[in-house]
Residue, then its C-alpha position, 0 to 999 in steps of 0.5 A: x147623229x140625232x137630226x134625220x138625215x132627210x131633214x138636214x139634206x133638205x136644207x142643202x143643195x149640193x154645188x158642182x163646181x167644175x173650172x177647168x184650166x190647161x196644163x201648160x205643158x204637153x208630152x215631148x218626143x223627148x226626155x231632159x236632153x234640153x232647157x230645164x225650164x222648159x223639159x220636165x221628164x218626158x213633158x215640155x212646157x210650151x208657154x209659161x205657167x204664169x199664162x195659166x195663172x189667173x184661172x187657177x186663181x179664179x177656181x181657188x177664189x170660187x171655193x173659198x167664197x163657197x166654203x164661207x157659206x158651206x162645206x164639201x159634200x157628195x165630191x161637191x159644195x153642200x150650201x144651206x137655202x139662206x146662203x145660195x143666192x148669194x153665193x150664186x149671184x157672187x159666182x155668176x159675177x165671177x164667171x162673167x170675169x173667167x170668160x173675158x180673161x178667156x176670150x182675151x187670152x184666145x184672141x191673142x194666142x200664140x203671142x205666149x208661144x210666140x214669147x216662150x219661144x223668145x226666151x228659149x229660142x235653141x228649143x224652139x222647135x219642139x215648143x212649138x211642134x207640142x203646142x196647141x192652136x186657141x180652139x184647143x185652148x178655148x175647149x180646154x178653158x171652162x167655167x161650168x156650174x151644176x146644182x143638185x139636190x141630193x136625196x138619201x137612197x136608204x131603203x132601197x139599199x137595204x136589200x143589197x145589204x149596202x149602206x147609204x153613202x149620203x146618210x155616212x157622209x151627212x154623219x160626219x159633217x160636223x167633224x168635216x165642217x170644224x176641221x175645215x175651219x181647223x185648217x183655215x185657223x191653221x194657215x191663218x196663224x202660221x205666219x203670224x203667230x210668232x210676230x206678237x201682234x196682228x192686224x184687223x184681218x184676224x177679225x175678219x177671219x174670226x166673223x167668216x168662220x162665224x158666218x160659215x158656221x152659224x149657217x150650218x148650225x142646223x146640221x149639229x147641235x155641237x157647233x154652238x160650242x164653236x159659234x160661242x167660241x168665236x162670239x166670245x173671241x170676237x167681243x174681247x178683241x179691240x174694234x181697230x188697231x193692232x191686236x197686240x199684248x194681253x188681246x193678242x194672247x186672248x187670239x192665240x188662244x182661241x186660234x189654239x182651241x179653234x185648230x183642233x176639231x176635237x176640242x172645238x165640238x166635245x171640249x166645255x166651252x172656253x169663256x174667252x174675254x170675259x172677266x169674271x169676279x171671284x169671291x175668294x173663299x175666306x177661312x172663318x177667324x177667331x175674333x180673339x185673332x182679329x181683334x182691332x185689326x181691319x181685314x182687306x179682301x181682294 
């Protein structure tokens, strides 16, 4: 990689993103002996999982919204300085909305024992012999963020013979970075690309993918390839409707090259979208054979 490993680092801050939710389920004095929905192997429920359901969401949301601006570093979120504000004052916002959903969920516990109960009443008993009290729910529901600054360690490594994690890890970012747009492309188009047609949202998925990448430009020189791609693609598809016909083949198509990680940084770039005239090569006639005859190209 020809960028200092320093360099890069600099421009990142590394996000700990720790939403911690509880297991609607606890360890039973017995095995399946009982409702199923309620016994798995040695586990019980004690409340539907749906309880659970909007924090699980809210963690899912929380990564979505920072992988649109970074990608996964150091066993956390590596974001660019242009980026952290935003995606901070966004997260901040969205704890402000896990703590009342919290503080809601508290405040009325045990009603989802007490209806959990309702609907299984024959293991009644075991629900709620296992069932926690709110503070032990409180305590397990947590929406913590930590910002850090990662430095590389490689001269002090030297003398131990070990290599520096941080320098193999920021190595292989660009091939990280494409591959996570790969699987984002991937899900994107697997209930869509038999339909024959799409609507707007592709667009809207294309400029993330756009934004995410022009952002982390600086990290490789090789993700151009993958800024021109989706440059390209987004200008050849039409600004409203259904995409569909010959735009919907343009949009296969680059989802097809954007789904490999491999293409996307050491294939030429595609020109997608773009007509370009060609001039075609015309064998030299000789004018005996064309005499009085007007010859047409095309």
């Amino acid at each position: 990689m020809e960028n200092n490993v320093e360099q890069i680092t600099q421009k990142l801050n590394i996000i700990d993103l720790a939403i911690r939710v509880p297991n609607a389920t606890a360890v039973s004095s017995r095995r399946v002996d009982g409702d199923a929905r309620v016994f798995k192997a040695v586990n019980a429920a004690f409340c539907n999982t749906r309880v659970f359901a909007p924090f699980h969401a809210m963690r899912r949301r929380m990564e979505r919204l920072i992988l649109s601006k970074g990608t996964r570093l150091c066993g956390g979120f590596a974001v660019p300085d242009e980026c952290l504000a935003e995606v901070l004052e966004r997260i901040k916002e969205s704890q402000a909305n896990f703590d009342l959903d919290r503080k809601v969920l508290i405040n009325s516990w045990p009603t989802p024992v007490d209806e959990w109960v309702a609907q299984h009443p024959t293991e009644a008993v075991e629900i709620r012999s296992i069932a926690p009290d709110a503070a032990a729910i409180g305590a397990g529901l947590s929406f913590e963020i930590r910002l850090y600054k990662a430095v590389s360690q490689a001269e002090s490594l030297n003398e131990f013979g070990i290599r520096d994690g941080l320098a193999g890890q920021v190595s292989g970012l660009a091939y990280q970075i494409a591959s996570e747009v790969a699987t984002e492309a991937r899900d994107f188009w697997r209930s869509r690309k038999e339909a024959g047609r799409a609507e707007q949202s592709a667009r809207v998925g294309l400029n993330r993918w756009l934004g995410k990448i022009k952002s982390l430009l600086f990290i490789d020189p090789r993700l151009s390839r993958a800024v021109k791609l989706l440059e390209d693609g987004i200008n050849a598809l039409p600004a409203s409707g259904m995409i569909e016909g010959n735009d919907f083949i343009t949009l296969s198509g680059l989802i097809s090259i954007l789904s490999d990680p491999n293409t996307v940084l050491n294939e030429p770039v595609i020109n997608i979208g773009k007509k370009v005239e060609v001039v075609p090569t015309v064998t030299p006639v000789p004018p005996v054979a064309v005499a009085r005859k007007r010859v047409v190209g095309w």
